[in-house]
C-alpha positions in Angstrom: 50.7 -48.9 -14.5 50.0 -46.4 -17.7 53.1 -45.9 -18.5 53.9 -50.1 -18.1 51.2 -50.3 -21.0 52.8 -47.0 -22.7 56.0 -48.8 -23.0 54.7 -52.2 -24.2 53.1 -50.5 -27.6 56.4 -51.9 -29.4 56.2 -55.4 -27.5 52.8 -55.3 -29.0 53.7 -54.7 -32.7 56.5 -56.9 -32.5 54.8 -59.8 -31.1 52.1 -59.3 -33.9 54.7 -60.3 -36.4 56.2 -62.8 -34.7 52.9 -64.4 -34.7 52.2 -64.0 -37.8 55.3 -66.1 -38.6 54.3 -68.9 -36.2 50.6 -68.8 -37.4 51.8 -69.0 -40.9 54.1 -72.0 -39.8 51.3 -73.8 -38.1 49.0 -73.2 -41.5 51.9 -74.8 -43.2 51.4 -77.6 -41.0 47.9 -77.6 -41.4 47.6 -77.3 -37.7 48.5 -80.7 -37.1 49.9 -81.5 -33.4 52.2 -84.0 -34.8 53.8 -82.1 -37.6 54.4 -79.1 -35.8 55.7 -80.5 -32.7 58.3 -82.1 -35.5 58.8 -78.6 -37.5 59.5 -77.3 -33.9 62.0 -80.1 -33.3 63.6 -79.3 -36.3 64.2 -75.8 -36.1 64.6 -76.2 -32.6 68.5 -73.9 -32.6 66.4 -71.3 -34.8 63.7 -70.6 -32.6 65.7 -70.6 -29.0 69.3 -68.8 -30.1 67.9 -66.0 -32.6 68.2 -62.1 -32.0 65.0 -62.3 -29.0 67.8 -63.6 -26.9 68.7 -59.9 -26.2 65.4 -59.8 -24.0 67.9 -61.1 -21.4 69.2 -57.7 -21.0 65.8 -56.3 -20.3 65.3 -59.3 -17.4 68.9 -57.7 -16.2 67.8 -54.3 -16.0 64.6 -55.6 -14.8 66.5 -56.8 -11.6 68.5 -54.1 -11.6 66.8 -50.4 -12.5 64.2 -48.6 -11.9 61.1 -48.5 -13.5 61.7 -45.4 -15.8 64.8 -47.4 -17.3 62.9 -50.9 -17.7 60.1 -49.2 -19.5 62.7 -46.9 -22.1 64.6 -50.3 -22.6 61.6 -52.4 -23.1 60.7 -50.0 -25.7 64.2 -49.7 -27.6 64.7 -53.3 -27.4 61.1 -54.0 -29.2 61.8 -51.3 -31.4 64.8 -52.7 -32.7 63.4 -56.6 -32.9 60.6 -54.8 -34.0 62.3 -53.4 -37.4 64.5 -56.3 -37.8 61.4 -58.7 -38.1 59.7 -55.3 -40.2 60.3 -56.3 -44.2 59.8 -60.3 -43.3 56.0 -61.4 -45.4 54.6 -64.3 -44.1 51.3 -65.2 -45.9 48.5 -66.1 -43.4 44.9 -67.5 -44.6 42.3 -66.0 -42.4 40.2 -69.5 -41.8 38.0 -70.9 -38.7 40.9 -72.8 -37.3 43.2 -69.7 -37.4 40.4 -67.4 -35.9 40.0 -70.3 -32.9 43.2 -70.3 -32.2 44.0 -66.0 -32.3 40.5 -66.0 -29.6 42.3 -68.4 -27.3 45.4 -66.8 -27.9 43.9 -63.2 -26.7 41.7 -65.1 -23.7 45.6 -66.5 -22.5 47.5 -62.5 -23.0 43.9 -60.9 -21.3 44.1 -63.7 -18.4 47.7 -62.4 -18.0 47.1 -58.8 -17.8 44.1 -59.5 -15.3 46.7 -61.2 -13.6 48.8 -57.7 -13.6 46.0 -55.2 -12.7 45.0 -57.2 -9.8 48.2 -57.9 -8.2 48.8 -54.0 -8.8 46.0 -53.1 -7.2 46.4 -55.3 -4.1 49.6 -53.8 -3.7 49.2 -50.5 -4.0 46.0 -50.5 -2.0 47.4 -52.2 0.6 49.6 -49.7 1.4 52.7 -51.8 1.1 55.8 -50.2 -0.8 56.6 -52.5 -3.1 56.1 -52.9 -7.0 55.9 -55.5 -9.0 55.9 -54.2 -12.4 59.8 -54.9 -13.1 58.1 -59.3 -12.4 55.3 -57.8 -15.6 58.6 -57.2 -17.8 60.3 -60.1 -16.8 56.8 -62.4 -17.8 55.8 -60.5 -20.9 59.6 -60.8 -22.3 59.6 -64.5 -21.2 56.2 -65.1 -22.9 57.0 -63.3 -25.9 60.7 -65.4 -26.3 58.7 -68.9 -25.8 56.0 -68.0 -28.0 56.7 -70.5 -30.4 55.9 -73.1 -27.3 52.4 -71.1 -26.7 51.0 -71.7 -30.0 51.9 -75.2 -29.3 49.8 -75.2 -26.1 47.0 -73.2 -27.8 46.9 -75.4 -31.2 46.6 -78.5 -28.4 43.8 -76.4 -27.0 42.0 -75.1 -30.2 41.6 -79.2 -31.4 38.4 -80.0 -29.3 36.9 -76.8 -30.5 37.8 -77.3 -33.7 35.7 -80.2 -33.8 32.7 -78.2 -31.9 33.2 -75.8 -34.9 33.3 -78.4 -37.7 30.2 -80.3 -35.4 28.2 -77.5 -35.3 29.0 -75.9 -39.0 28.4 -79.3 -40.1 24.5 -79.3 -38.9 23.9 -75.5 -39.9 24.8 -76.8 -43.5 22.8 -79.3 -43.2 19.9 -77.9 -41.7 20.2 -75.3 -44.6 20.1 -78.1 -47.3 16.8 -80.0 -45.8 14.9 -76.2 -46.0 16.1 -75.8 -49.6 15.0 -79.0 -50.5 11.5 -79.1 -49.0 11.2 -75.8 -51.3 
C-alpha cells in the first residue's frame, strides 16, 4: 500500500494543475451551473480526446501486470502528462467560493482513499490472497480523466453552502456594523 501512495506523487502534481485549469475555468464562469455546464458542452472534443487518453494504457497494464509494473507506469505516465501540462499559467483568485469548493473537493479524494485503506485492510486481514490495488489505479486514472465532470458535481454541491457562507458572512458584517455604531 506505501508504495501505491509512493507511485501516485506524480498523479498528485499533475492533477494539481489540471485543477487549476478547471478552477480557473469555473472562475471564468463565475461558478455558475448554467454557464459551465455550456463551456463544458462546448469544449466537450477538448476535454474527452486530449493527451489523458493515454491513461488507457495504464487501465491495460492494470489488467494485465503486476503491481511493480502498474506503479512504474503510473508514475512515467504522470510524469510525462505532468510536464506536458508544466509551462501552462492559469490565473486562479483564491476567494470563499473557490476555497468551498477545493474543501469538498479534498472531503470527495479523502472519502476515496478511506475507501482504499479499508478494503486493503479487509483483504489482507482476512487472509484471502487477492489485491485489489491494480481496481485503486484503474479508479484514480478514471477520476483524474473525468475530472472536468467532478468539479461539475462539486460546483452543484458547493451552491447551498455558498449561500450558508454568504448567510452567515452576511450577519457577522452586520453584527459588526450595529457594535460600531452604538460606539
Amino acid at each position: 500500500m506505501i508504495f501505491f501512495y509512493i507511485s501516485l506523487s506524480t498523479y498528485i502534481c499533475y492533477n494539481i494543475i489540471k485543477y487549476k485549469k478547471i478552477f480557473s475555468e469555473l472562475q471564468k464562469n463565475k461558478y455558475d451551473f448554467k454557464s459551465y455546464n455550456k463551456w463544458i458542452s462546448k469544449n466537450i472534443k477538448e476535454i474527452l480526446i486530449n493527451k489523458e487518453l493515454l491513461s488507457i494504457l495504464l487501465i491495460i497494464i492494470a489488467v494485465n501486470f503486476n503491481l511493480k509494473i502498474i506503479g512504474v507506469s503510473a508514475v512515467i505516465l504522470y510524469t510525462i502528462l505532468f510536464l506536458l501540462n508544466y509551462k501552462k499559467k492559469n490565473k486562479l483568485k483564491i476567494d470563499k467560493k473557490l476555497i468551498t469548493r477545493l474543501v469538498i473537493l479534498a472531503i470527495l479524494y479523502a472519502c476515496l482513499n478511506t475507501y482504499f485503506i479499508l478494503d486493503y485492510i479487509a483483504y489482507h486481514y482476512a487472509d484471502i490472497v487477492f489485491d485489489n490495488t491494480a481496481f485503486y489505479y484503474i479508479i484514480l486514472a478514471a477520476v483524474s480523466y473525468f475530472s472536468y465532470f467532478i468539479i461539475w458535481l462539486v460546483n452543484i454541491i458547493a451552491i447551498p453552502f455558498d449561500k450558508l457562507i454568504k448567510k452567515l458572512g452576511g450577519k457577522h458584517v452586520k453584527s459588526k456594523l450595529k457594535k460600531s455604531k452604538t460606539r
